[in-house]
ZAFIFI-442297 format. One record per atom (N, C-alpha, C, CB): atom name; residue number from 1; y, x, z; residue in three letters. Coordinates in steps of 0.001 Angstrom, whole numbers. Atoms other than C-alpha are relative to their C-alpha. Glycine has a CB too. Example, Ala and Ser with C-alpha at 12.3 -4.5 7.8 and 13.67 -1.06 7.14 Angstrom:
% ZAFIFI-442297
ATOM name resi   north    east      up resn
ATOM    N    1   -1190     890       0  ALA
ATOM   CA    1   -4500   12300    7800  ALA
ATOM    C    1    1200     900       0  ALA
ATOM   CB    1      27    -992    1246  ALA
ATOM    N    2   -1190    -820     -60  SER
ATOM   CA    2   -1060   13670    7140  SER
ATOM    C    2    1090    -770     730  SER
ATOM   CB    2     462     414   -1415  SER
This chain:
% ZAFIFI-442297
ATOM name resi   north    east      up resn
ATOM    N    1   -1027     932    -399  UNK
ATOM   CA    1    8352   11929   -3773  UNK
ATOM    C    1    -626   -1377     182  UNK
ATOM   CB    1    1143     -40   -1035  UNK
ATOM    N    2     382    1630     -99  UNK
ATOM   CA    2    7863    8291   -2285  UNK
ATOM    C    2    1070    -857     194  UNK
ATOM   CB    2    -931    -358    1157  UNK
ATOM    N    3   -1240    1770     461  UNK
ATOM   CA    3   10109    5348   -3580  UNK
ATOM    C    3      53    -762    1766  UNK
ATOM   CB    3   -1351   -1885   -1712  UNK
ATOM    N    4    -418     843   -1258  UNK
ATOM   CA    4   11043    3773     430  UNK
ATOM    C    4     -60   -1293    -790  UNK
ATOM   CB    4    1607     368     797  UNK
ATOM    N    5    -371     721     715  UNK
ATOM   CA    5   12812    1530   -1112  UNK
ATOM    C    5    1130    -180   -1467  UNK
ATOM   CB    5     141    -465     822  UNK
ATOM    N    6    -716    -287     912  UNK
ATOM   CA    6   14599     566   -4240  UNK
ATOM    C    6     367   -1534    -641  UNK
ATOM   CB    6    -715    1064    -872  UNK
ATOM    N    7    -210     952     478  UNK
ATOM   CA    7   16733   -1944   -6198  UNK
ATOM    C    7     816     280    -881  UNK
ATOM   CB    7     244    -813     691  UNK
ATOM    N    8    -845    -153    1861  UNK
ATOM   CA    8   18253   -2534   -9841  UNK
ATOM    C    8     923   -1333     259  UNK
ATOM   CB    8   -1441    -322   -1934  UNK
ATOM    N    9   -1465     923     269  UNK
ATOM   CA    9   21360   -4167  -10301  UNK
ATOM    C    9     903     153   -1147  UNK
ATOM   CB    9     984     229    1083  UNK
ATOM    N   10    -414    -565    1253  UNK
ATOM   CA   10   23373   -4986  -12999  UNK
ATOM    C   10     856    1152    -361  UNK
ATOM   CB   10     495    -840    -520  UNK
ATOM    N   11    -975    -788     346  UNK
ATOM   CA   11   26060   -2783  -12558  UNK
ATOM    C   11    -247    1657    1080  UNK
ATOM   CB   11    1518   -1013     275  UNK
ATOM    N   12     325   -1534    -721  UNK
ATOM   CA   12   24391      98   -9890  UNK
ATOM    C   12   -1480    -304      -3  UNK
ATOM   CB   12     740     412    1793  UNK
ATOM    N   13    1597     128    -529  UNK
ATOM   CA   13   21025     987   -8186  UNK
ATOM    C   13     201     698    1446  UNK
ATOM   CB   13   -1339     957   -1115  UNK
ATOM    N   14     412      24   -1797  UNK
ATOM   CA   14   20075    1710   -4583  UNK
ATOM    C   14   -1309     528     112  UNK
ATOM   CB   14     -82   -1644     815  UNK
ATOM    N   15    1150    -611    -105  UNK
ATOM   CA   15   17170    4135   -3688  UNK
ATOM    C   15    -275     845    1178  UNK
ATOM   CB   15    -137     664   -1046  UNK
ATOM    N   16     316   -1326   -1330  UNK
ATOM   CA   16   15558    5685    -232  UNK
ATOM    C   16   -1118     267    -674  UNK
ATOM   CB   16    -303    -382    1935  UNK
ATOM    N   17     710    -654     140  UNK
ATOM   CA   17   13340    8065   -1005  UNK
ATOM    C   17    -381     961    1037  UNK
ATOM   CB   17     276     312    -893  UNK
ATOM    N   18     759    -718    -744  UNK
ATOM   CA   18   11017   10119     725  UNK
ATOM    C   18    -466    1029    -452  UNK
ATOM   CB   18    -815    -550     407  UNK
ATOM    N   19     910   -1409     762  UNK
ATOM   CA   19   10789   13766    -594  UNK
ATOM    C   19    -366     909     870  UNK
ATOM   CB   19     799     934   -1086  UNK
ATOM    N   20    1161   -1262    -480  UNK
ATOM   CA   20    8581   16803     142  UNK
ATOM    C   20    1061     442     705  UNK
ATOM   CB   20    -839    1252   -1188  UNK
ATOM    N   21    -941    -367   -1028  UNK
ATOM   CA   21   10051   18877    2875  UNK
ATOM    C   21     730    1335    -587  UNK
ATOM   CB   21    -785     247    1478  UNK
ATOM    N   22    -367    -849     746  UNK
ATOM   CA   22   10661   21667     204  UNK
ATOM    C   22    1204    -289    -872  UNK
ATOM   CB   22   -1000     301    -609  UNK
ATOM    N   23    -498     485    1394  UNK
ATOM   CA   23   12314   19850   -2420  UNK
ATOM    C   23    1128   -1214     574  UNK
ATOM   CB   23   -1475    -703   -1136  UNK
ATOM    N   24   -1040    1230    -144  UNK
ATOM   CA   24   15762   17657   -1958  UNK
ATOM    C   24    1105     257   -1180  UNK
ATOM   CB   24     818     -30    1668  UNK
ATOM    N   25    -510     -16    1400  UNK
ATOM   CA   25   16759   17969   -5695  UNK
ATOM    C   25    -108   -1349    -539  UNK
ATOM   CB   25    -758     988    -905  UNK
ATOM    N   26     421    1111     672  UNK
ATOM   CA   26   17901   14738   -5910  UNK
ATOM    C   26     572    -371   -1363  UNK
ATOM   CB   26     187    -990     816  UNK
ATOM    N   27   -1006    -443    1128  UNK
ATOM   CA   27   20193   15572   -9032  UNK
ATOM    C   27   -1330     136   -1146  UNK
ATOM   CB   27    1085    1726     402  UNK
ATOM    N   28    1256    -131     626  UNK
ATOM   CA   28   16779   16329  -10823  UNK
ATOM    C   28    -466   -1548    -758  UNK
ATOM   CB   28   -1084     527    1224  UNK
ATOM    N   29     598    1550     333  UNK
ATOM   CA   29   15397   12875  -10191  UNK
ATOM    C   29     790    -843     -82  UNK
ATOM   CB   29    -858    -607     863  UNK
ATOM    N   30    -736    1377    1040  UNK
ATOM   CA   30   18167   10428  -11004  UNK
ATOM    C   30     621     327   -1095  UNK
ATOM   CB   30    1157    -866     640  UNK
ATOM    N   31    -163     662    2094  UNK
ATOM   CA   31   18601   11909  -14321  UNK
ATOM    C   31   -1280     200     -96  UNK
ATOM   CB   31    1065    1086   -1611  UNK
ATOM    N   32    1472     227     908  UNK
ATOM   CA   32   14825   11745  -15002  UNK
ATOM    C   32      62   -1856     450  UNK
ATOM   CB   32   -1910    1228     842  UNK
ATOM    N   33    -123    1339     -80  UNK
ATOM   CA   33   15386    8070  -13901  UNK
ATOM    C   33     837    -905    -792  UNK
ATOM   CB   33     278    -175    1062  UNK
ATOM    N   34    -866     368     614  UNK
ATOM   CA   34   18571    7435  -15559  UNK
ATOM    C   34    -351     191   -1758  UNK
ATOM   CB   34    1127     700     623  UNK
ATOM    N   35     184    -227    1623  UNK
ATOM   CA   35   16794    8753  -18820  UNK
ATOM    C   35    -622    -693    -710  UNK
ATOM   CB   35    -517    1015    -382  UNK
ATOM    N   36     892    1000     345  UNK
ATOM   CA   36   14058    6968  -18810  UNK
ATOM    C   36     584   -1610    -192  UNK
ATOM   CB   36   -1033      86    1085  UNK
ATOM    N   37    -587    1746     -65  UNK
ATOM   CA   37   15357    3516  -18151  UNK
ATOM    C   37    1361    -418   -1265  UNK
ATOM   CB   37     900    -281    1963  UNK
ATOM    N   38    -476     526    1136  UNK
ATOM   CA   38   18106    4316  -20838  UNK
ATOM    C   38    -379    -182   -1300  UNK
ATOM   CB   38     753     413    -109  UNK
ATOM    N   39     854    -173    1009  UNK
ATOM   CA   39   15751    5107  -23396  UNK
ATOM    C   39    -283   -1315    -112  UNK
ATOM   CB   39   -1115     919     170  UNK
ATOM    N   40     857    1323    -230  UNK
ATOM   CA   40   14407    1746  -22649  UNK
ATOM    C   40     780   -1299    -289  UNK
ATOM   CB   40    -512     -91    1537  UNK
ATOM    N   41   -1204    1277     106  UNK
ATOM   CA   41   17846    -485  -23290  UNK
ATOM    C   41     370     298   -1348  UNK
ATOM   CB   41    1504      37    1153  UNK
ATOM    N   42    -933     295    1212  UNK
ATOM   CA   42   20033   -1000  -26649  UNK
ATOM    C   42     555     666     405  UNK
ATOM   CB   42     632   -1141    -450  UNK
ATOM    N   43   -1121    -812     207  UNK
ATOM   CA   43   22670    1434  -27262  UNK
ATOM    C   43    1162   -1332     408  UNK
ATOM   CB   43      40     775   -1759  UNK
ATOM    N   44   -1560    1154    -343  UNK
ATOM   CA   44   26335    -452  -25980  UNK
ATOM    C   44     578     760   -1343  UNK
ATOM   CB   44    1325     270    2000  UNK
ATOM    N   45   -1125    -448    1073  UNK
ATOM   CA   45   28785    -387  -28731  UNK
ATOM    C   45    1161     954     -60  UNK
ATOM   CB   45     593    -947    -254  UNK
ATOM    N   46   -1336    -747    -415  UNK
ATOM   CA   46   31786    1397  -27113  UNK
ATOM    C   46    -439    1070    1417  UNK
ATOM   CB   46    1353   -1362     493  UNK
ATOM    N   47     372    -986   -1050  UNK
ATOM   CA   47   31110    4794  -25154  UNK
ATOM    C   47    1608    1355    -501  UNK
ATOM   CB   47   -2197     701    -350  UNK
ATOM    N   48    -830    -472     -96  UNK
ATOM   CA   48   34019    6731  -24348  UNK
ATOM    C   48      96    1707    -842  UNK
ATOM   CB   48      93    -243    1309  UNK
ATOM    N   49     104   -1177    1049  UNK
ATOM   CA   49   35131   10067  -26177  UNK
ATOM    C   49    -858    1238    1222  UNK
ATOM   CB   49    2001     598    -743  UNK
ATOM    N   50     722    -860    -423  UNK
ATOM   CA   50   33619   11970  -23117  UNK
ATOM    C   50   -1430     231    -270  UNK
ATOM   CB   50     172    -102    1005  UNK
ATOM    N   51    1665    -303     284  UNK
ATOM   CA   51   30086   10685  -22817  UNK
ATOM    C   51    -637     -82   -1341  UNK
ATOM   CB   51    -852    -979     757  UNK
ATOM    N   52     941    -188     779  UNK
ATOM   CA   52   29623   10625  -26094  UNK
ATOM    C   52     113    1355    -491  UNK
ATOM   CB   52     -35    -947    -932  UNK
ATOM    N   53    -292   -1603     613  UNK
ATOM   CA   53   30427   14578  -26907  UNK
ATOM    C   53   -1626     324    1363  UNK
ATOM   CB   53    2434    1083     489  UNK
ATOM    N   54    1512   -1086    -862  UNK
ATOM   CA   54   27477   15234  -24051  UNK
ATOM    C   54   -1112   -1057    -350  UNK
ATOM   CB   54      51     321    2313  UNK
ATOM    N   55    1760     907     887  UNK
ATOM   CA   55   24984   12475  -25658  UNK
ATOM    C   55      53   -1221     928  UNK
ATOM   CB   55   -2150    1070     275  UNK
ATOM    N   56     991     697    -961  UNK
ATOM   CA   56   24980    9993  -23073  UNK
ATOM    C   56     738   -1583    -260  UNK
ATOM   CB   56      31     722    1901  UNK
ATOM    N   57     379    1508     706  UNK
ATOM   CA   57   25032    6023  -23952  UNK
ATOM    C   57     836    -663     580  UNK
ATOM   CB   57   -1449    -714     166  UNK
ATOM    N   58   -1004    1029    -743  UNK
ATOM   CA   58   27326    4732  -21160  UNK
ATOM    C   58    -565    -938     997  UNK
ATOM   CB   58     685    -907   -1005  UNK
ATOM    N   59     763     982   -1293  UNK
ATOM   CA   59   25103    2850  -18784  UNK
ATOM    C   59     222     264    1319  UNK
ATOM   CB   59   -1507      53      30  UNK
ATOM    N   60    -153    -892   -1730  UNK
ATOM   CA   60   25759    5247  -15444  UNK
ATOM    C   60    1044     579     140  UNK
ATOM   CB   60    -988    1234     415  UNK
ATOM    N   61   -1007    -261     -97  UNK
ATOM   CA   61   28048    6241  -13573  UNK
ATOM    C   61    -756    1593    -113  UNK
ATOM   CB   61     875    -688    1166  UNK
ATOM    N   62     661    -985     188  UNK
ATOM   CA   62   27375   10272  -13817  UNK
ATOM    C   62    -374     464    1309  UNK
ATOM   CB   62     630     853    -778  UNK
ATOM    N   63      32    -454   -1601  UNK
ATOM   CA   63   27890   10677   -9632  UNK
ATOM    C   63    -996    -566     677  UNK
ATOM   CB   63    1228    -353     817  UNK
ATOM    N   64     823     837    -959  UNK
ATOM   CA   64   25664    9797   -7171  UNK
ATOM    C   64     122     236    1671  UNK
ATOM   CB   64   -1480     267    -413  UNK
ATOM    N   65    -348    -360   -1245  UNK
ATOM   CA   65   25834    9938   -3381  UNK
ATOM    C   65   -1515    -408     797  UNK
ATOM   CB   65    1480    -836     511  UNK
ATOM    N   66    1208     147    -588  UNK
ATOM   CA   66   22835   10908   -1259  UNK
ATOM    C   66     138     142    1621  UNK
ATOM   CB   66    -949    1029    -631  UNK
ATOM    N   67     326     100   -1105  UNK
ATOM   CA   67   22481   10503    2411  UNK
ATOM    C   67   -1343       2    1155  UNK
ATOM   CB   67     473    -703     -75  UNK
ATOM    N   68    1492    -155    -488  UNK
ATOM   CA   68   19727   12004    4673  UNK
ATOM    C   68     -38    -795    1299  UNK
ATOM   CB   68    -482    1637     270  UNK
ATOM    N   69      61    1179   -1128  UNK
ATOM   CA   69   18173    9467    7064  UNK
ATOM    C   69    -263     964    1456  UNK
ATOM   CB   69   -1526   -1313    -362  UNK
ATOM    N   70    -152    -712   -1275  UNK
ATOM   CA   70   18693   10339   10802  UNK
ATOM    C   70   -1104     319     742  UNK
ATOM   CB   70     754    -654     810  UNK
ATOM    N   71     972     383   -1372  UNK
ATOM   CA   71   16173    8531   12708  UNK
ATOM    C   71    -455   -1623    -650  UNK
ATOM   CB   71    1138     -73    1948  UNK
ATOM    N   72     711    1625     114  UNK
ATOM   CA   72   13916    5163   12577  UNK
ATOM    C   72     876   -1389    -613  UNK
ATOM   CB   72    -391    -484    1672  UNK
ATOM    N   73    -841    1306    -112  UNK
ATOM   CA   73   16778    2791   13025  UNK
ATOM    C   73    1188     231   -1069  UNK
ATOM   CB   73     635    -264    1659  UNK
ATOM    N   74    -827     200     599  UNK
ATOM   CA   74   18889    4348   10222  UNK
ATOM    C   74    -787     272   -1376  UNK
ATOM   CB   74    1150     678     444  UNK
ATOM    N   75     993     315    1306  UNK
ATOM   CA   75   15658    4448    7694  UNK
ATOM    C   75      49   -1431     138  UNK
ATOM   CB   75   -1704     637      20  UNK
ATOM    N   76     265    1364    -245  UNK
ATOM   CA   76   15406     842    8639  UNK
ATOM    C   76    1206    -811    -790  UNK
ATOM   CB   76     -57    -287    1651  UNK
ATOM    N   77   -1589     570     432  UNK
ATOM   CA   77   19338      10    8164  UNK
ATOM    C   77     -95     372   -1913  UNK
ATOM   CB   77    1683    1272    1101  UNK
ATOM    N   78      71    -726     905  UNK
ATOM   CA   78   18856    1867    4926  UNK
ATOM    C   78    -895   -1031   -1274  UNK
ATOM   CB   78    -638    1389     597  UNK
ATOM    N   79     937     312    1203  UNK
ATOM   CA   79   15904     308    3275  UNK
ATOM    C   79     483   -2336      18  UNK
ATOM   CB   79   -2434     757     669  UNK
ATOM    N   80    -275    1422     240  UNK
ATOM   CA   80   17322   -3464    4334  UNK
ATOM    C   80    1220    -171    -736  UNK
ATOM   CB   80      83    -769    1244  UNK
ATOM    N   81   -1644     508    1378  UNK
ATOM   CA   81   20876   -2633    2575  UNK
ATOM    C   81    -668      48   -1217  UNK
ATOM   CB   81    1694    1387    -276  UNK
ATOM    N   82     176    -122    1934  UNK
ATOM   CA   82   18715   -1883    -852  UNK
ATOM    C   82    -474   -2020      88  UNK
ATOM   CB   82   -2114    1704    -904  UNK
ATOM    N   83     645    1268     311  UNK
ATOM   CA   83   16895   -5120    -173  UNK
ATOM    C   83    1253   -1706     254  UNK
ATOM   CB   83   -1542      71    1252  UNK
ATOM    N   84   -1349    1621    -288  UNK
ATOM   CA   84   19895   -7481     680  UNK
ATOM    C   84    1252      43    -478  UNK
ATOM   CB   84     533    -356    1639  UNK
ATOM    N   85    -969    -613    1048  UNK
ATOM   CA   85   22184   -5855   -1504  UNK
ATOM    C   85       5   -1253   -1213  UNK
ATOM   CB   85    -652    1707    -649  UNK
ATOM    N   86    -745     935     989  UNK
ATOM   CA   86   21763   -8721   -4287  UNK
ATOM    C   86     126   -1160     715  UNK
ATOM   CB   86    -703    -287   -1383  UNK
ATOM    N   87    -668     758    -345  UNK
ATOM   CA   87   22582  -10986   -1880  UNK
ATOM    C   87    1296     106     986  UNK
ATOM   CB   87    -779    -611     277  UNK
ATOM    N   88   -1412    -974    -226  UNK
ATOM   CA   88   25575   -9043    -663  UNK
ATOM    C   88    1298    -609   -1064  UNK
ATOM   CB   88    -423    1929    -535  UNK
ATOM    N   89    -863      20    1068  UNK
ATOM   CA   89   26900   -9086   -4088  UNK
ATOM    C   89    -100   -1895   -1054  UNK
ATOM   CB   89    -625    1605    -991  UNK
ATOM    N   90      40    1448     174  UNK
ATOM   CA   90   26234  -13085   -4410  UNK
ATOM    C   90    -815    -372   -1473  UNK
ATOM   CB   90    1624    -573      19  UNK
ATOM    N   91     417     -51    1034  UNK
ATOM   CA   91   23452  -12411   -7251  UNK
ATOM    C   91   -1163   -1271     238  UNK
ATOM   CB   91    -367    1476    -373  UNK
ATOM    N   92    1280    1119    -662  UNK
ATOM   CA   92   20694  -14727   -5020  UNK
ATOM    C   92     673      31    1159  UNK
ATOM   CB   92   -1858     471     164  UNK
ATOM    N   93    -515     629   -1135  UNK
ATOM   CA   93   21075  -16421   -2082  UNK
ATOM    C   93   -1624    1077    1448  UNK
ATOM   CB   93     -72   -2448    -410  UNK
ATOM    N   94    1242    -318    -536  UNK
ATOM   CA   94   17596  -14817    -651  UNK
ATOM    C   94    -300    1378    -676  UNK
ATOM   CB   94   -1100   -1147    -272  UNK
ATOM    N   95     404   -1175     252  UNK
ATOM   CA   95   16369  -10948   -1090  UNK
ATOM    C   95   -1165     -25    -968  UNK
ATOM   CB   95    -266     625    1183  UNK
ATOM    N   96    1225     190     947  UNK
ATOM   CA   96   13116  -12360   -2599  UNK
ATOM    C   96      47    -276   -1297  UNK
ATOM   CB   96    -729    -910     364  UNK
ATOM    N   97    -430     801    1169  UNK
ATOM   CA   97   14840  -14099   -5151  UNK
ATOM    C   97     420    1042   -1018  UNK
ATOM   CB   97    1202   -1051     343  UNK
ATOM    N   98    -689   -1110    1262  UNK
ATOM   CA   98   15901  -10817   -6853  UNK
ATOM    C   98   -1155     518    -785  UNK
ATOM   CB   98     889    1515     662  UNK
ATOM    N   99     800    -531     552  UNK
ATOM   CA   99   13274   -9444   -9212  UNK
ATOM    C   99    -595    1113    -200  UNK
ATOM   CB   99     164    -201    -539  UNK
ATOM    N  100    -284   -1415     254  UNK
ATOM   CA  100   14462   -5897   -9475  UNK
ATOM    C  100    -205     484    1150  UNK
ATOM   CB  100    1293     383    -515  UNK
ATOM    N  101    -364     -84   -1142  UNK
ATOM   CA  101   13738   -5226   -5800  UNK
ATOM    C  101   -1536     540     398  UNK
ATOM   CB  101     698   -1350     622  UNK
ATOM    N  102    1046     -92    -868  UNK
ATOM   CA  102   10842   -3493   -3812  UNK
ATOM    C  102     140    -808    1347  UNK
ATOM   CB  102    -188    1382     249  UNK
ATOM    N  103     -23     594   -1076  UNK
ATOM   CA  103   11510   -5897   -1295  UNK
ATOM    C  103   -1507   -1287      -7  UNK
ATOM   CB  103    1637    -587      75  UNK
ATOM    N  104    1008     573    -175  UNK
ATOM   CA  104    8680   -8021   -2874  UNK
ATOM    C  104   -1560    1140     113  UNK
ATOM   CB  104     117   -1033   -1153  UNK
ATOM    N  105    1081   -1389    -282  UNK
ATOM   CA  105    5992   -4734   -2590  UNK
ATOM    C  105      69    -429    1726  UNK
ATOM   CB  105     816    2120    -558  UNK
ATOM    N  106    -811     318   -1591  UNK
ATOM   CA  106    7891   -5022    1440  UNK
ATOM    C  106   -1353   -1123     490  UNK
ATOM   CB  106    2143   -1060    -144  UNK
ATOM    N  107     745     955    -559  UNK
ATOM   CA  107    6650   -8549    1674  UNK
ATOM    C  107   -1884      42      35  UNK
ATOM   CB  107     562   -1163    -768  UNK
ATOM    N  108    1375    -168     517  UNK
ATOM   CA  108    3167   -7998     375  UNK
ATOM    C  108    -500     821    1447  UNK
ATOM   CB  108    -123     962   -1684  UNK
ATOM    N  109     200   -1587   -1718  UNK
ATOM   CA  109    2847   -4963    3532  UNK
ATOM    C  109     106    -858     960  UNK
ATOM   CB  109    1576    1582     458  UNK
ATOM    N  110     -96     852   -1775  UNK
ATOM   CA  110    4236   -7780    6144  UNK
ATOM    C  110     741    1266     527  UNK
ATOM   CB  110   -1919    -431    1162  UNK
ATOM    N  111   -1450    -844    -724  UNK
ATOM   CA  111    7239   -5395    6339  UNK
ATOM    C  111    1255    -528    -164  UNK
ATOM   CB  111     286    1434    -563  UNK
ATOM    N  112   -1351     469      12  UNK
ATOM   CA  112    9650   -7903    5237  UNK
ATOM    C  112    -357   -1190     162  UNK
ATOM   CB  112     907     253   -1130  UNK
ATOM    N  113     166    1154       3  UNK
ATOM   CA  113    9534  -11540    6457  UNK
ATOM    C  113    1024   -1226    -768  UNK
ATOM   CB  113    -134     -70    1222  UNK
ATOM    N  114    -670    1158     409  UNK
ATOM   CA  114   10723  -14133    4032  UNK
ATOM    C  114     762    -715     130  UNK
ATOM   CB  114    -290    -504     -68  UNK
């Protein structure tokens, strides 16, 4: 698998990926993502009577929605909504300005201009 693009936000995440032509188990890889990264936070105080009977901490939503890219111009559309997404949601005023963002990897390539 290759990370396109990707971005963390406080309250979702945003990810094109690029998998093998065998393999589109993406149910696999965002709970090996979702596991890791919760492992990695503080427990929240209040987790509902569901997720906590199956173990899980409350950080995610459990759904996800995947969409296979068409063509050039809708990988393109694709990897600029992850990157302009926190300024969508009025987190920065500028894509660069977000931290959580392969959009600075992007710039580094001279695939995203500043």
């Amino acid at each position: 698998m290759l990370c396109e693009a990707m971005v963390i936000l406080p309250d979702h995440i945003h990810a094109v990926w690029r998998l093998p032509a065998d393999d589109a188990n993406f149910s696999v890889r965002w709970k090996k993502i979702k596991a890791t990264f919760t492992r990695h936070c503080p427990a929240l105080s209040s987790v509902g009577p569901s997720k906590a009977t199956k173990g899980e901490r409350g950080i995610w939503q459990r759904r996800f929605w995947e969409h296979c890219i068409r063509d050039e111009a809708d990988f393109a559309a694709h990897v600029d909504y992850c990157h302009w997404n926190p300024v969508k949601h009025g987190l920065v005023e500028r894509p660069e300005a977000w931290p959580y963002s392969t959009v600075h990897r992007a710039i580094r390539r001279g695939e995203f201009v500043a």
